[in-house]
C-alpha positions in Angstrom: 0.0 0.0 0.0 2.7 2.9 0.9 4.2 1.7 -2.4 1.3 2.9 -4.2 1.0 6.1 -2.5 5.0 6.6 -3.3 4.2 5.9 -6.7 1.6 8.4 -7.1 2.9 11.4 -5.7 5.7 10.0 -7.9 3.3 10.7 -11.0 2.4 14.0 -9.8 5.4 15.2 -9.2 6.4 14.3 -12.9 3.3 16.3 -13.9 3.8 19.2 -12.3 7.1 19.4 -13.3 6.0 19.4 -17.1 3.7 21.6 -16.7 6.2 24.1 -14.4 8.7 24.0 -17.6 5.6 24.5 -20.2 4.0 27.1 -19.0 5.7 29.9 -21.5 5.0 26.7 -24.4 1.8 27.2 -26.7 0.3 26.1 -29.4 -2.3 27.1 -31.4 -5.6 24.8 -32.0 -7.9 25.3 -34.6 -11.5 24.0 -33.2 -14.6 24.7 -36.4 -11.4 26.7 -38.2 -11.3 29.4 -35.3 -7.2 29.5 -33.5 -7.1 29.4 -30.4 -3.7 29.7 -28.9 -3.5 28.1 -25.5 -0.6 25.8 -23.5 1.2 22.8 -24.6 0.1 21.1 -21.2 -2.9 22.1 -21.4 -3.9 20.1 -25.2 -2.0 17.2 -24.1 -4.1 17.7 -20.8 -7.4 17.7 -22.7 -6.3 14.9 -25.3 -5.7 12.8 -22.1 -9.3 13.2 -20.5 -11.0 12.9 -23.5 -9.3 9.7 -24.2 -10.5 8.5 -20.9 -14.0 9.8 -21.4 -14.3 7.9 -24.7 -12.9 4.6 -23.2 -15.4 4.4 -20.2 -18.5 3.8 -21.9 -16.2 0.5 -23.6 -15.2 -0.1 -20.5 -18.9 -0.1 -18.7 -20.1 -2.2 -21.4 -17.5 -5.3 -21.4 -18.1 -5.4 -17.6 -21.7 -6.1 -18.2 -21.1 -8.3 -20.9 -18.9 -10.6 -18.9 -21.7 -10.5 -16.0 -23.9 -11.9 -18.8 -21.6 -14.8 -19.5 -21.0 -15.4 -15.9 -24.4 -15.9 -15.3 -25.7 -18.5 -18.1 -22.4 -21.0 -17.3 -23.6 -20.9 -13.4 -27.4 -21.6 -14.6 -26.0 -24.7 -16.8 -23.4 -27.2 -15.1 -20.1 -28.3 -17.0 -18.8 -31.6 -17.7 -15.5 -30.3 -15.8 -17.7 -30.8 -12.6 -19.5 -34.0 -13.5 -15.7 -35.5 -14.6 -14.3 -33.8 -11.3 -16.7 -35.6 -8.8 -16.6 -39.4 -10.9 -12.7 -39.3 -10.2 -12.7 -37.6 -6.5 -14.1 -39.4 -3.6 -13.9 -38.2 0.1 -11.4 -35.7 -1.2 -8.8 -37.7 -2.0 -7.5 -38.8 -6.0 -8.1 -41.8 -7.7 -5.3 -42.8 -10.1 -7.0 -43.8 -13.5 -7.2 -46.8 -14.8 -4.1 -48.1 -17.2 -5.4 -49.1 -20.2 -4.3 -51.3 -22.4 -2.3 -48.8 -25.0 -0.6 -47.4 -21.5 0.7 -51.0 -20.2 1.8 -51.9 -23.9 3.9 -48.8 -23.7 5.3 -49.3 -20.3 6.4 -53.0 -21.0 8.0 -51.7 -24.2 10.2 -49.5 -21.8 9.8 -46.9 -24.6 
């Protein structure tokens, strides 16, 4: 936990830093052909958050989708847990049975 808090006053040192040496920086933006001249930390800023904002609603979506799937493979049983409880008994293992391709390969020595 401290590790994480190191880490992000880390970040935001970083950030502040930029924006400390970019604050006589600009560039000018043209948004519906009008320039607007504004600061280099402040486009990247704005790039940034709207990259998030148009990732969230992708982000919202696959989270209910995989609530979906979750719930139709708890409604229906697998095989894995029929095959899991035929070869488990009382919580112990049961070796399989050899069959005869495994015992013709072991007396081969091969």
């Amino acid at each position: 936990m401290p590790w994480r808090l190191i880490l992000l006053i880390l970040c935001i040192s970083l950030a502040l830093c930029f924006v400390g040496f970019n604050l006589q920086n600009t560039c000018t933006i043209a948004f519906f052909s009008k320039p607007f001249i504004v600061p280099s930390f402040m486009a990247l800023f704005v790039a940034f958050l709207s990259g998030i904002i148009i990732t969230i609603p992708f982000y919202l979506l696959g989270k209910k989708k995989n609530k979906s799937e979750k719930k139709v493979q708890a409604k229906k049983p697998g095989k894995e847990k029929e095959s899991a409880s035929s070869t488990q008994e009382s919580g112990t293992f049961q070796k399989p049975e050899e069959t005869d391709a495994t015992k013709n390969f072991n007396s081969t020595g091969k």
